[in-house]
C-alpha positions, 0 to 999 in steps of 0.5 A: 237828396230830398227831406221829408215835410216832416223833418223840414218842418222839425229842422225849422223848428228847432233852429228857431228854438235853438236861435231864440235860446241863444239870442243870436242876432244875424247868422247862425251856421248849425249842422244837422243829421237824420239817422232812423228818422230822427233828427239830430244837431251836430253843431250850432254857432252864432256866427257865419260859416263860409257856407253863407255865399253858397246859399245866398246864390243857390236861394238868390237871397242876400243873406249878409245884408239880411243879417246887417240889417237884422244886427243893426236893429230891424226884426226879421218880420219887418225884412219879410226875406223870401222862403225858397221851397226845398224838394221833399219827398212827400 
C-alpha cells in the first residue's frame, strides 16, 4: 500500500492542525481514510494507542521517550525526532 505526496502532505497537515486545537501534549493516536481521493479523520485522541510499539520499531524511533520528554516541558523542534520516508505512489 502507497500514499500519494499529496495526501501525505494533507495527513501531516491536518494532525498538526488537529494537535495544536486540542493542545495535546506527547502522543496522539488518530485514524484516517481516504475514499475518492479525499481524506477523512475517523478518530482523533490525545493519548497513546497500543499501535505506539509497532511504530517505534518499524520507524526505530523511541516514541514513548519522545512524548515523556515532550510532557515534562522540552518542544519538539529541540528533540529534532528523525522523519522516516514513507513510500508513495508519486
Amino acid at each position: 500500500m502507497s500514499l500519494s505526496d499529496h495526501h501525505l502532505a494533507d495527513i501531516e497537515e491536518t494532525t498538526l492542525r488537529i494537535a495544536r486545537e486540542l493542545r495535546v501534549v506527547g502522543l496522539m493516536n488518530i485514524q484516517y481514510a481516504i475514499q475518492g481521493g479525499r481524506l477523512y479523520v475517523l478518530e482523533a485522541n490525545p493519548r497513546a494507542s497500543r499501535t505506539v510499539p509497532l511504530v517505534s520499531k518499524v520507524c526505530d524511533v523511541q516514541m514513548a521517550r519522545l512524548a515523556t520528554e515532550l510532557m515534562m516541558g522540552k518542544r519538539l523542534s529541540d528533540l529534532r525526532p528523525p522523519r522516516r520516508s514513507i513510500p508513495t505512489s508519486g
